[in-house]
C-alpha positions as CSV (number, residue, x, y, z in Angstrom):
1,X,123.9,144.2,-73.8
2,X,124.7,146.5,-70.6
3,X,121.2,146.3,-68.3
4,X,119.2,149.7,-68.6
5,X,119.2,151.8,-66.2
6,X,116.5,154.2,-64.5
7,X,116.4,157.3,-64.2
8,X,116.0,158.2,-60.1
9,X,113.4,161.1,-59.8
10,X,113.5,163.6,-56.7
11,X,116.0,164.1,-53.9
12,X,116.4,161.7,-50.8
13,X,114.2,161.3,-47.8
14,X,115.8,162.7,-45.0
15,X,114.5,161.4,-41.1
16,X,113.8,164.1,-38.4
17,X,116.6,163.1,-36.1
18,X,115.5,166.5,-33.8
19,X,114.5,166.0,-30.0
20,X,111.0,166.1,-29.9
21,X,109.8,168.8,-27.0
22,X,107.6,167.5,-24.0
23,X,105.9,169.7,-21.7
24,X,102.4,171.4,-21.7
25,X,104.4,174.7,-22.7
26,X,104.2,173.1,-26.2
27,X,100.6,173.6,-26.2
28,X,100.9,177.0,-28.5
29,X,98.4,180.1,-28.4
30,X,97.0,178.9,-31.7
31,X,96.4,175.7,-30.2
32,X,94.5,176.8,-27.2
33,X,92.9,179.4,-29.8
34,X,91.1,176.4,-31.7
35,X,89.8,174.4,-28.7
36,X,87.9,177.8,-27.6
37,X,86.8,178.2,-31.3
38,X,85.4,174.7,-31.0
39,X,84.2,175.3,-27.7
40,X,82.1,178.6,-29.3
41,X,84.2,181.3,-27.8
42,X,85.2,184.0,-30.1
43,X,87.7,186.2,-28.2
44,X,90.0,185.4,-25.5
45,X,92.5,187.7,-23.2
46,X,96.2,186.9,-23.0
47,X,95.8,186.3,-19.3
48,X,94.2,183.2,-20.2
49,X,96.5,181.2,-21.8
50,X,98.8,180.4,-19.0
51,X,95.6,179.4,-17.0
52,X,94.7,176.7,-19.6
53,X,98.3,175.8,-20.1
54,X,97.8,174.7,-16.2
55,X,94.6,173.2,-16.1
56,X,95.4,170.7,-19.3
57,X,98.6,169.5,-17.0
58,X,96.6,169.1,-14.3
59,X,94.1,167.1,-16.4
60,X,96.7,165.0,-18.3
61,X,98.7,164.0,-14.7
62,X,95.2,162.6,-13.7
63,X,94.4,160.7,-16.7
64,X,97.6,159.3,-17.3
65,X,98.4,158.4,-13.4
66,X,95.1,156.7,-13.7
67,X,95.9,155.0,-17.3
68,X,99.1,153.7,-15.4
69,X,97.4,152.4,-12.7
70,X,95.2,150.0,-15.0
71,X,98.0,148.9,-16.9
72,X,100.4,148.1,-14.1
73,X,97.4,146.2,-12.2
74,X,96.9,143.9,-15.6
75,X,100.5,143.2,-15.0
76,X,101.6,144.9,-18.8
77,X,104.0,147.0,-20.0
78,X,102.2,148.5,-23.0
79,X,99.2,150.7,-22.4
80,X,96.2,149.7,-24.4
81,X,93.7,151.8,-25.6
82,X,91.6,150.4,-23.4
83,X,93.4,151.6,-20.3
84,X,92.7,155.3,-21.3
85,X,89.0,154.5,-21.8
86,X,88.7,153.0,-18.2
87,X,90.6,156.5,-16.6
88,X,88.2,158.9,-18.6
89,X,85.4,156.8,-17.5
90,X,87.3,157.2,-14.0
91,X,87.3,160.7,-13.9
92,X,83.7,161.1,-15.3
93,X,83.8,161.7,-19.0
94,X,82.9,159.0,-21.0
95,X,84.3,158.7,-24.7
96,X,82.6,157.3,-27.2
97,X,84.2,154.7,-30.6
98,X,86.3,152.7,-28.1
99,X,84.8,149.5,-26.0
């Protein structure tokens, strides 16, 4: 007697082979929208967009020049958790749920 067979359900998974974009420009109006929504701002004017677009890069060069400086000075390759902790605490904001 032949073994039975079953019956395959669905198509195949397919991977997402496509270049994933860096770069603050990736940081969409709708984005920037729902920080100032959480932030309790209701309405913003298009002229400010480009200005927050500027002030996150600025914000993420100094955390992460500051994350690589505690990793390279513990002599790893991998950044830790940890290391981002100790440059937010760096530059004055403390985060809470980690160490």
């Amino acid at each position: 007697m032949p073994p039975k067979q079953q019956n395959k359900i669905g198509g195949k998974r397919r991977q997402n082979n496509a270049p994933k974009k860096v770069g603050v420009q990736n940081i969409t109006k709708g984005d920037i929208r729902r920080l100032a929504r959480r932030g309790g701002i209701k309405r913003l004017s298009s002229d400010v967009y480009g200005e927050v677009q500027d002030v996150i890069q600025g914000f993420l060069e100094r955390i992460i020049r500051d994350t690589l400086t505690f990793t390279e000075h513990a002599r790893r390759k991998t950044v830790l958790a940890m290391d981002v902790v100790q440059a937010l605490k760096r530059s004055g904001r403390h985060f809470l749920g980690y160490i």
